[in-house]
N, C-alpha and C positions, 0 to 999 in steps of 0.2 A: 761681331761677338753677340751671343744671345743675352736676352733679358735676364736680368736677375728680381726674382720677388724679394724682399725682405719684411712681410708679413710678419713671419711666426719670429723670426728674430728680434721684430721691432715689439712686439706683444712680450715676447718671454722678457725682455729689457723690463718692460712698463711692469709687467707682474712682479719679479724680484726687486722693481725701486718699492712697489707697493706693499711686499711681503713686511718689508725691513721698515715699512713708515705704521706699519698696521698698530692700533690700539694709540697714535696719536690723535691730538684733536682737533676740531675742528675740518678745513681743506685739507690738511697736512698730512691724512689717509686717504684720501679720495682722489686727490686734484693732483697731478705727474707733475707739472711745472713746482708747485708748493714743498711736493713731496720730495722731490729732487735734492732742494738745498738742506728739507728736514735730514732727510736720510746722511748728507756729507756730515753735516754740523753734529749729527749724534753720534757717526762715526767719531769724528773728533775727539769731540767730548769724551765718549770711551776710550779713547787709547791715551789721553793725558790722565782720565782718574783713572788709570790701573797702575800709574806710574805713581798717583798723590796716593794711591789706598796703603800700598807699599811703606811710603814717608809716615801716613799718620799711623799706621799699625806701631814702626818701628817706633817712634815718638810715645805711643800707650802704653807699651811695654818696656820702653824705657822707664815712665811714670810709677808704673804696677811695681818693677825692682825698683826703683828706686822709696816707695812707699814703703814694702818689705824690710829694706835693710833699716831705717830710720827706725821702725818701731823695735830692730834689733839694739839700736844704738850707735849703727855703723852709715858713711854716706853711699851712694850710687858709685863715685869714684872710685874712692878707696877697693868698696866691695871687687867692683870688675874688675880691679889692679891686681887685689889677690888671690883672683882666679887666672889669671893672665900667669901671675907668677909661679902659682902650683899646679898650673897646665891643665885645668879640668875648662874642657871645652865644648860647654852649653850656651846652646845660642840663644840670646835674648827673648824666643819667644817662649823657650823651655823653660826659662828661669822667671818669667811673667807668669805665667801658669801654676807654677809650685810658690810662687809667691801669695797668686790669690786664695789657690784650693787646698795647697797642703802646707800649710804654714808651718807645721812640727820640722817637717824636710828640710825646709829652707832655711829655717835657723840653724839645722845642722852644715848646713853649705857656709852659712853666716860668721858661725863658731870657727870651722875650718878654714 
């Protein structure tokens, strides 16, 4: 069986672990072995906070209605109960939104 090189294959490896570690500090851009575990661990990291950005969005925008309807007079419960029951189907980040910017609106969802 004839030789195989694996030069450029072993180089283009090293290049995209260094691509994905670039603007870290220290060894952790420069140094392959360093930069190895950097690059895993920040994959990591990235794909569990896209899952928590998710959580705390929906958790602020819960907060945001629920601030809204209070200063109507009404709770966060009640309010979603009575949308649930007159089938108007905005979704929580819609209703955070006209909560904070267009508060005239939202009292009329309030009322209703």
């Amino acid at each position: 069986m004839p030789r195989v090189k694996r030069g450029t294959n072993h180089i283009k490896r090293r290049k995209n672990i260094l691509a994905r570690t670039k603007g870290m500090m220290w060894g952790r851009k420069s140094k392959i072995t360093l930069a190895k575990t950097a690059a895993v661990k920040a994959g990591v990291n990235a794909y569990r906070d896209r899952k928590l950005k998710k959580r705390t969005n929906r958790g602020l925008q819960q907060t945001r209605i629920s601030a809204g309807t209070t200063a109507f007079g009404m709770s966060y419960s009640v309010f979603m109960g009575n949308l649930k029951k007159r089938k108007i189907e905005l979704d929580r980040k819609i209703l955070s939104q006209m909560a904070a910017t267009y508060p005239a609106v939202f009292e009329k969802l309030v009322k209703a």
